[in-house]
N, C-alpha and C positions, 0 to 999 in steps of 0.2 A: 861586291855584295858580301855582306860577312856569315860567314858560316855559321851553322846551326851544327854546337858541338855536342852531340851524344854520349849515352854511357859505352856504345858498342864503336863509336868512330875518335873518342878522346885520346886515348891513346897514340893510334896512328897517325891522327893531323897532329894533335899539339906534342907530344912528348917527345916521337920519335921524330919531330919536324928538324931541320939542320938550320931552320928560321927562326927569330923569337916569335912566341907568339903573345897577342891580347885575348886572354880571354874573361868576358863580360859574363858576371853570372846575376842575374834575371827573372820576374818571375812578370806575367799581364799586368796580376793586379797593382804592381808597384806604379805609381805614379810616377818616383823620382828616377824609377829604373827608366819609363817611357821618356824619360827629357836625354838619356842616353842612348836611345837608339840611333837618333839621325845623325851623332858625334861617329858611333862606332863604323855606318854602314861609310861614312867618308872617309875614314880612317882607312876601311876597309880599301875602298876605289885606290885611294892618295899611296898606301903602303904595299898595294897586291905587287908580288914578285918579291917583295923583301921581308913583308913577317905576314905573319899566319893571323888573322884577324875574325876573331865571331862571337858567340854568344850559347851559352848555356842555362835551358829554362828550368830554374829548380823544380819546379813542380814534375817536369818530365823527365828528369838527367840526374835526382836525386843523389846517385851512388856519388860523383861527380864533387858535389855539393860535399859532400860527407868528408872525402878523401882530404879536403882540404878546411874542414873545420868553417867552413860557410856558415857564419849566425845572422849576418846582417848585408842584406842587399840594398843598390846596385852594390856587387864586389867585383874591382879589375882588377886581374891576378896579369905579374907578366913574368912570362917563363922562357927561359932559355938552355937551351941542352938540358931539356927535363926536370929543371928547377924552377920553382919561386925566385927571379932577383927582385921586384918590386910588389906593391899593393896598392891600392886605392880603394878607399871605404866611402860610399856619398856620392853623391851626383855632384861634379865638377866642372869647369867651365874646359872645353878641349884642349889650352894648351895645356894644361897641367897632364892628361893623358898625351899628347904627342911629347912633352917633351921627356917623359918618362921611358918612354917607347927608342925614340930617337938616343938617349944615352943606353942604351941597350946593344944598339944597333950594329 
């Protein structure tokens, strides 16, 4: 299941993680963000033990949002040792997120 990233738990799952991670930032009302949930929560299943996978709801995670210049959702950020290495802007078809993730790896 993919985590529900907070302003109080970002930090310690994603950044200080020694895993890459996905993280999906989100908001209910988005519609194209909702064709991305059932991509992520498999992601989640298919990738647990190897990177850090979940989802950030702007409306409740704001600071989150801010830190990384978030204008336009769905946004997958993918981080590793604390960095941005990739983006994705739109709702995309999965492999373009796995194979993103997978060169990462």
């Amino acid at each position: 299941m993919a985590l529900a990233f907070t302003d109080e738990n970002y930090d310690e799952l994603v950044l200080k993680s020694n895993k890459p991670a996905v993280v999906d930032f989100w908001a209910e009302w988005c519609g194209p963000c909702r064709t991305l949930t059932p991509i992520i929560e498999e992601m989640a299943a298919e990738y647990e033990g190897r990177a850090v996978i979940g989802k950030v709801d702007v409306d409740n995670a704001p600071g989150i949002a801010a830190r990384y210049g978030i204008r336009n959702i769905p946004t997958v950020l993918y981080i590793k040792d604390g960095e941005v290495v990739n983006k994705q802007v739109g709702a995309v078809p999965k492999s373009n997120l796995v194979n993103k993730l997978d060169a990462i790896l």
